[in-house]
C-alpha positions as CSV (number, residue, x, y, z in Angstrom):
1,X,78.6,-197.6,-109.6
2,X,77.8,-197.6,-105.8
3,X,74.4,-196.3,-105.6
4,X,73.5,-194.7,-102.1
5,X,70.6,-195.0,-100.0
6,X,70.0,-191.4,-100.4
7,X,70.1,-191.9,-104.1
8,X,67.5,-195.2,-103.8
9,X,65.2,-193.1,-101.7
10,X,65.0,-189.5,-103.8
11,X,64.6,-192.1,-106.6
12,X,61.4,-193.7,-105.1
13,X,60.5,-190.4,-103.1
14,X,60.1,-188.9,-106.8
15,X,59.0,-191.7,-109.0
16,X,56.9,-193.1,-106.6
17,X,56.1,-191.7,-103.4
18,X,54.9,-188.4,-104.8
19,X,52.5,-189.9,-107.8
20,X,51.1,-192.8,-106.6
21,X,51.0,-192.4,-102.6
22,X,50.4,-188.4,-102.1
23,X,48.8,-187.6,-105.2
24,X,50.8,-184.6,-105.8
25,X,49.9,-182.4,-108.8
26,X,53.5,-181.8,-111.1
27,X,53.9,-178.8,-110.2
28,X,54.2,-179.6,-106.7
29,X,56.6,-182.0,-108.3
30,X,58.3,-179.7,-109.9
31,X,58.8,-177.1,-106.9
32,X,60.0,-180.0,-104.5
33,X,62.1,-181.2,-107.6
34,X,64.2,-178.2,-107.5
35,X,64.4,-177.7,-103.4
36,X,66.9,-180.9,-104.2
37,X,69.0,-179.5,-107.0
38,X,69.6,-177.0,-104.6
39,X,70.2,-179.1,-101.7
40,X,72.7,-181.0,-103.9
41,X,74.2,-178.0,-104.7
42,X,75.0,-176.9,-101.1
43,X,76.0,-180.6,-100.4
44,X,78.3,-180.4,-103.2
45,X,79.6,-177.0,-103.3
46,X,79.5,-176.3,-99.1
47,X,79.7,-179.3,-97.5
48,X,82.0,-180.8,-100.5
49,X,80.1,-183.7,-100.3
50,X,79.9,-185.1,-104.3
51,X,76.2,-185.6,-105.3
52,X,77.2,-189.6,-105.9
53,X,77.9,-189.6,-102.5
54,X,75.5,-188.4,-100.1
55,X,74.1,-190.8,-98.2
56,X,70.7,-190.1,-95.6
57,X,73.0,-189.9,-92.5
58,X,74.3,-186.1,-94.0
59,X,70.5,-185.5,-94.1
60,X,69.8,-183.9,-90.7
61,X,68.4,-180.9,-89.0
62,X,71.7,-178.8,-89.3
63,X,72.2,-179.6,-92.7
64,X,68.9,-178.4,-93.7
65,X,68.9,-175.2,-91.9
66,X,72.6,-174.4,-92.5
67,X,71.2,-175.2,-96.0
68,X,68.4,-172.3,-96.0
69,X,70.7,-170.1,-94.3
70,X,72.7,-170.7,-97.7
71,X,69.6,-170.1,-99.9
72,X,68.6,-166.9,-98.0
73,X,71.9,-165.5,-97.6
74,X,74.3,-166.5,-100.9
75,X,71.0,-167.3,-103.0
76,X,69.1,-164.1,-102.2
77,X,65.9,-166.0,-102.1
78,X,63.0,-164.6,-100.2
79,X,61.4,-165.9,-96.7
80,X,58.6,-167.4,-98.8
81,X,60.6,-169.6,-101.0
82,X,63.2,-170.7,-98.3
83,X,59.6,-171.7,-96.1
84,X,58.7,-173.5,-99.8
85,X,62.1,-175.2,-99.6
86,X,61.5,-176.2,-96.2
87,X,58.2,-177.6,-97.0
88,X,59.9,-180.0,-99.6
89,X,62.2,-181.3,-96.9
90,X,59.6,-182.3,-93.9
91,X,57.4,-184.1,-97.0
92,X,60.7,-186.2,-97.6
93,X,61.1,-186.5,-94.2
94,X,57.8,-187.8,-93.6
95,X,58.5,-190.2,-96.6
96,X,62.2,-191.6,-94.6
97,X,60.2,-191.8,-91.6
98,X,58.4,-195.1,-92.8
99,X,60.9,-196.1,-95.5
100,X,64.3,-196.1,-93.3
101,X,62.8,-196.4,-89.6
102,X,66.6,-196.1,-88.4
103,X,66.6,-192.5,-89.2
104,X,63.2,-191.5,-87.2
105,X,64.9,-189.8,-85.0
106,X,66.7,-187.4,-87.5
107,X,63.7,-187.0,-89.9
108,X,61.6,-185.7,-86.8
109,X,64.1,-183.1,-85.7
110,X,63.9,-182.0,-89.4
111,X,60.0,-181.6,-89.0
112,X,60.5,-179.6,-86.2
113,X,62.0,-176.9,-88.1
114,X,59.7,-174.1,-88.1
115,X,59.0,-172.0,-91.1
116,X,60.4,-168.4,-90.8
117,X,58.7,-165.8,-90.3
118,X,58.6,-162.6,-92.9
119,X,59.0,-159.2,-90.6
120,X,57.7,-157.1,-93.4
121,X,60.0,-156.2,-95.4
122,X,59.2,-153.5,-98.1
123,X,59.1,-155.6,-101.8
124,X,61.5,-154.6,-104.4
125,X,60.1,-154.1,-107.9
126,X,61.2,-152.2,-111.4
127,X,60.5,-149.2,-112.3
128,X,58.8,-148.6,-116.0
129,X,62.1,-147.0,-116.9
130,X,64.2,-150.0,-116.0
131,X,61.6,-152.2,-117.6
132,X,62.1,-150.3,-121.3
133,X,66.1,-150.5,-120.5
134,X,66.5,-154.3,-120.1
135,X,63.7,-154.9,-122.9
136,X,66.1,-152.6,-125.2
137,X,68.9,-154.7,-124.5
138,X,67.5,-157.7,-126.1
139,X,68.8,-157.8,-130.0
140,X,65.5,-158.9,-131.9
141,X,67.8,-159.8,-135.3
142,X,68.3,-163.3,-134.2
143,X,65.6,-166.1,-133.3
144,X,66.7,-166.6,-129.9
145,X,66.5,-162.6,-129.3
146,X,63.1,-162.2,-130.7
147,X,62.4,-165.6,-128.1
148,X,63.9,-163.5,-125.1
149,X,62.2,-160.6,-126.1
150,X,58.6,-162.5,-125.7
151,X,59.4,-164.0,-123.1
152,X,60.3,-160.6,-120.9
153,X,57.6,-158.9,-122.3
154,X,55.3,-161.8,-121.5
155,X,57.0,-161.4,-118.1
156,X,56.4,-157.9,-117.4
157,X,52.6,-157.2,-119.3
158,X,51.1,-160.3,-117.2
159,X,52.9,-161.0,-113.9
160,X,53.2,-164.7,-115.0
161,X,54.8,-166.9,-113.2
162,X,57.6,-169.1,-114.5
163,X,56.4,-172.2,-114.4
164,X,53.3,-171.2,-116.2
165,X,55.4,-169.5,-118.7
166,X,57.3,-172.2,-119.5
167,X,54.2,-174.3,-119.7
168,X,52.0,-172.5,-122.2
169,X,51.3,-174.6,-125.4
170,X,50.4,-173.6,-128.7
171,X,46.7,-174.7,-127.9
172,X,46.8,-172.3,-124.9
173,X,47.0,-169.3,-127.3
174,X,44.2,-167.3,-129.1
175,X,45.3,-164.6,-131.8
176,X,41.6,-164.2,-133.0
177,X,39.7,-161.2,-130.7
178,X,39.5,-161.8,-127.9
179,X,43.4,-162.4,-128.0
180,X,44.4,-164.2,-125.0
181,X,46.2,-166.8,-123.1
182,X,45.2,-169.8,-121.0
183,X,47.4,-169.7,-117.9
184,X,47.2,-173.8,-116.3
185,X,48.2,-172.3,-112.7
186,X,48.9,-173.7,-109.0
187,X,47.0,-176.8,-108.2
188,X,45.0,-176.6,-111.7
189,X,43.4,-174.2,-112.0
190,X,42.7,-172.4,-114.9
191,X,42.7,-168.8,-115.8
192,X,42.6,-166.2,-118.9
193,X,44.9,-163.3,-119.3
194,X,45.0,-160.7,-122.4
195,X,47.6,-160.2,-125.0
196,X,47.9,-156.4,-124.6
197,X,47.9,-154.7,-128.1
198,X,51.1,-153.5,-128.2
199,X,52.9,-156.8,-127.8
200,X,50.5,-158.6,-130.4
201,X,52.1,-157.8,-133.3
202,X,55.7,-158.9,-132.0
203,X,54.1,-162.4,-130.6
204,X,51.9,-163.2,-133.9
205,X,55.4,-162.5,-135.5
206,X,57.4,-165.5,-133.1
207,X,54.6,-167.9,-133.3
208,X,54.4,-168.2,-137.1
209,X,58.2,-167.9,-137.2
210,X,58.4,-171.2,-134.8
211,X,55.3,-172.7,-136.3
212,X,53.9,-173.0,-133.1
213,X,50.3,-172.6,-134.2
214,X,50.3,-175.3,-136.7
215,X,47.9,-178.3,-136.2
216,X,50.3,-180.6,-134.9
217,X,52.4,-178.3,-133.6
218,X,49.9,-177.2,-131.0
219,X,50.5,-179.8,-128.1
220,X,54.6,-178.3,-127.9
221,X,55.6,-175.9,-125.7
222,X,55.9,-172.5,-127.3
223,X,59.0,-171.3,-125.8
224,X,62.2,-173.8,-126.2
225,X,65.8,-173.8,-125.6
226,X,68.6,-173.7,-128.7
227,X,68.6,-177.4,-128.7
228,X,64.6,-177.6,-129.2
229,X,64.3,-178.8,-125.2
230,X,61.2,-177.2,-123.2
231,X,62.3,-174.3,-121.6
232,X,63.4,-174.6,-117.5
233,X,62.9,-172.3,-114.8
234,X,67.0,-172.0,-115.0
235,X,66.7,-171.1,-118.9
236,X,64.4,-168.2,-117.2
237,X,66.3,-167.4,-114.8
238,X,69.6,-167.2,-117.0
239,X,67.4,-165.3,-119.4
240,X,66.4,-162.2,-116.9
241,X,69.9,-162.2,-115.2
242,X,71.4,-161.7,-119.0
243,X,69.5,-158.7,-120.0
244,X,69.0,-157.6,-116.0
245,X,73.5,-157.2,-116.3
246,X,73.4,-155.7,-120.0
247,X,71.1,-153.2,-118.5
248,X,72.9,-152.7,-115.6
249,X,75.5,-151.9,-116.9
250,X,74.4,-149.3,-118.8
251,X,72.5,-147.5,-115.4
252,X,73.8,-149.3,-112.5
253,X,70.8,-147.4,-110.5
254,X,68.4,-148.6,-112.3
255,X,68.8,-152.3,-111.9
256,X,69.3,-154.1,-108.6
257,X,71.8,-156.9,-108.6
258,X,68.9,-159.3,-107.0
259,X,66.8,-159.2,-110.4
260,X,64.9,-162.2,-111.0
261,X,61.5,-163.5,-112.2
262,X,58.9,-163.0,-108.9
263,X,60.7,-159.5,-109.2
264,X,59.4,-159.3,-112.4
265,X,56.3,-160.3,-111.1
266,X,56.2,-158.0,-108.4
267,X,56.7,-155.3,-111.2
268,X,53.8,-155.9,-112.9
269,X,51.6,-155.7,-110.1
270,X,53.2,-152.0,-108.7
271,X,52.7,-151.1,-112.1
272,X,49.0,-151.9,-112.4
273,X,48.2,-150.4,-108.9
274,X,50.0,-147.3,-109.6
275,X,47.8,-147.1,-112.9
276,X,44.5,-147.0,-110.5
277,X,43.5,-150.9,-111.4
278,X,41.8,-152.4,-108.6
279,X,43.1,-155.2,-106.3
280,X,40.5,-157.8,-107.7
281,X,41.6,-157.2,-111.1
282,X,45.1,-157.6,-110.5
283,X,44.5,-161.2,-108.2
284,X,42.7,-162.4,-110.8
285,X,45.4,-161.1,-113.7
286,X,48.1,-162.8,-111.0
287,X,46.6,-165.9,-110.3
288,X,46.8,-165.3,-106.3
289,X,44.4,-167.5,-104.4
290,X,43.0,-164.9,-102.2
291,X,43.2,-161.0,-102.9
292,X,44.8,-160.9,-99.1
293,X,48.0,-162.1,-101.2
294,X,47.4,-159.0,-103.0
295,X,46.6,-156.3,-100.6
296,X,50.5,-156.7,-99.8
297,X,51.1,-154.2,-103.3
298,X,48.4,-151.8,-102.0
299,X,50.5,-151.6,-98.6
300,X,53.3,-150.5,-100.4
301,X,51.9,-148.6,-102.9
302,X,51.4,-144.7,-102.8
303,X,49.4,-144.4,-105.2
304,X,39.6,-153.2,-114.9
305,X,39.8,-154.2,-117.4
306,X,41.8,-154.7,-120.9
307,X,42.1,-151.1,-121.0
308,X,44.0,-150.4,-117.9
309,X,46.2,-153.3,-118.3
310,X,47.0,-152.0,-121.7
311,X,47.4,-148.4,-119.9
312,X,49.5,-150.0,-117.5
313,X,51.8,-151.8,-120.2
314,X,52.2,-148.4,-122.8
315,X,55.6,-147.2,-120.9
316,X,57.7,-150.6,-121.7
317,X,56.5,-151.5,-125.2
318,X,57.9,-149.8,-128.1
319,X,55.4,-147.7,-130.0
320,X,57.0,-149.1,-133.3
321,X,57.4,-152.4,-134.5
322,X,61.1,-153.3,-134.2
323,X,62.6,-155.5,-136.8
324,X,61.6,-158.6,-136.4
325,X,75.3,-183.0,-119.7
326,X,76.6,-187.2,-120.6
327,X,77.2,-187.3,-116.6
328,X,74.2,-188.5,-114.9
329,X,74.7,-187.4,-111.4
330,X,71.8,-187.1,-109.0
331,X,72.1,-183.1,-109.8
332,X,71.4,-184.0,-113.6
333,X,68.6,-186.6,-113.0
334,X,66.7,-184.1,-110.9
335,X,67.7,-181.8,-113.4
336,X,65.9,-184.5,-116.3
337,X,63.5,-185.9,-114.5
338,X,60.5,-183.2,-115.7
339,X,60.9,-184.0,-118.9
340,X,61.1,-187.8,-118.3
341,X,58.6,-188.2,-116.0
342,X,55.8,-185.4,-114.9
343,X,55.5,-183.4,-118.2
């Protein structure tokens, strides 16, 4: 098989590049990692260029904004992650600048794409009552269900982002008072959230079902796909566009057709600053560098503890306990490589 130069450098960009020259923590790995599946995608499915195919001459400025255009438009990401795409595109660019010197001149005219500017749009969140419909979609009689069920509820009591979701460990949990979580965030750093009462029980329940709390058991992930694989931000996002449609379905209103995992996120944080919790408590609860990221919720909001957050949560949990590829394209090495290579 032909291998193309685009191939050779996202190969060394990746492997190499990233660790050993820039330092780059994995989950800056990890967001950059999936900027390309997506640029494959568009290559593949837009420009119907096959991923074995693409060489660095289809890499120039029009292809990368047409590209973002794609993401914002057909994707329905936000302006912050089609700027984080972006991002991933002038580091590679920077990379091809000293790697393939005959495509300078491209590579600069992708750096000189400038990031887009967000013009305020208001932040779309779920209401309590869609919270409790999509959690009652979830059918807790089989493993997977009582998984999904976790994981959304994990999703909507904390404001946790996906790739800290996906990364807690059996060692990261505590069921003994205080009962918490530790949350390994952006660029390290460390923080503590609470496992609100009401949920306990159901996740004491799914971690001695999986054995997840067993001595040397404790370095695995705690969530995991059907064939025992970590769980991927696409497993995620699969997981809350399932129940988001169930639930839809049921009250069209209720739901919007964009519901995904920062939405989630968003939720959480509405919720708690409708509940009277104060912006401090709810960066730190979030994991936001600054609690200027936060004051964005108290703009659109009309409207300190364990307590509140539990007050915050008492609407979406029920008040009973409920009964318990073989073709290795570019698309599925990126798709691989965080289990091969940064985990």
């Amino acid at each position: 098989m032909i291998v193309t130069d685009f191939a050779r450098a996202l190969n060394r960009y990746f492997n190499d590049y990233l660790i050993n020259d820039r330092s780059s923590a994995n989950k800056t790995i990890e967001t950059y990692r999936y900027s390309f599946i997506q640029l494959v995608e568009f290559m593949e499915n837009v420009k119907c260029i096959h991923p074995g195919k693409i060489q660095l001459i289809n890499i120039t400025k029009n292809t990368i904004t047409s590209m973002l255009n794609w993401l914002e438009d057909k994707k329905n990401v936000s302006i912050a992650t089609r700027n984080q795409r972006l991002a991933a595109f002038k580091s590679f660019a920077t990379f091809i600048k000293y790697e393939y010197p005959e495509f300078i001149k491209e590579m600069l005219e992708i750096q000189s794409i400038k990031l887009k500017k967000d013009n305020g749009r208001d932040i779309s969140y779920l209401k309590p009552d869609a919270i409790k419909l999509m959690l009652s979609q979830v059918n807790q009689n089989s493993l997977n269900g009582r998984r999904d069920y976790i994981i959304l509820s994990l999703m909507f009591t904390t404001g946790i982002r996906v790739s800290e979701l996906i990364g807690i460990r059996g060692c990261d949990v505590s069921i003994n008072a205080p009962k918490l979580l530790v949350i390994h965030g952006k660029d390290g750093k460390i923080r503590h959230i609470p496992i609100i009462k009401q949920m306990a029980p159901y996740f004491e329940k799914y971690l001695m079902e999986n054995k997840c709390l067993q001595p040397q058991n404790l370095a695995d992930f705690i969530f995991k796909s059907h064939t025992g694989a970590k769980f991927t931000r696409q497993g995620i996002n699969y997981t809350v566009s399932k129940y988001a449609k169930l639930a839809r379905d049921i009250e069209p209103s209720l739901i919007p057709m964009d519901c995904s995992p920062h939405k989630i996120r968003h939720s959480t944080a509405m919720s708690l600053l409708e509940d009277g919790v104060d912006l401090i408590t709810i960066r730190d609860l979030l994991g936001h560098s600054s609690v200027q990221t936060t004051e964005i919720y108290a703009k659109i909001s009309a409207s300190k503890s364990r307590a509140a957050i539990e007050a915050a949560s008492k609407e979406i949990v029920p008040k009973e306990d409920a009964i318990w590829e073989t073709d290795f394209t570019i698309k599925e090495w990126l798709k691989d490589m965080s289990h091969n290579k940064i985990m």
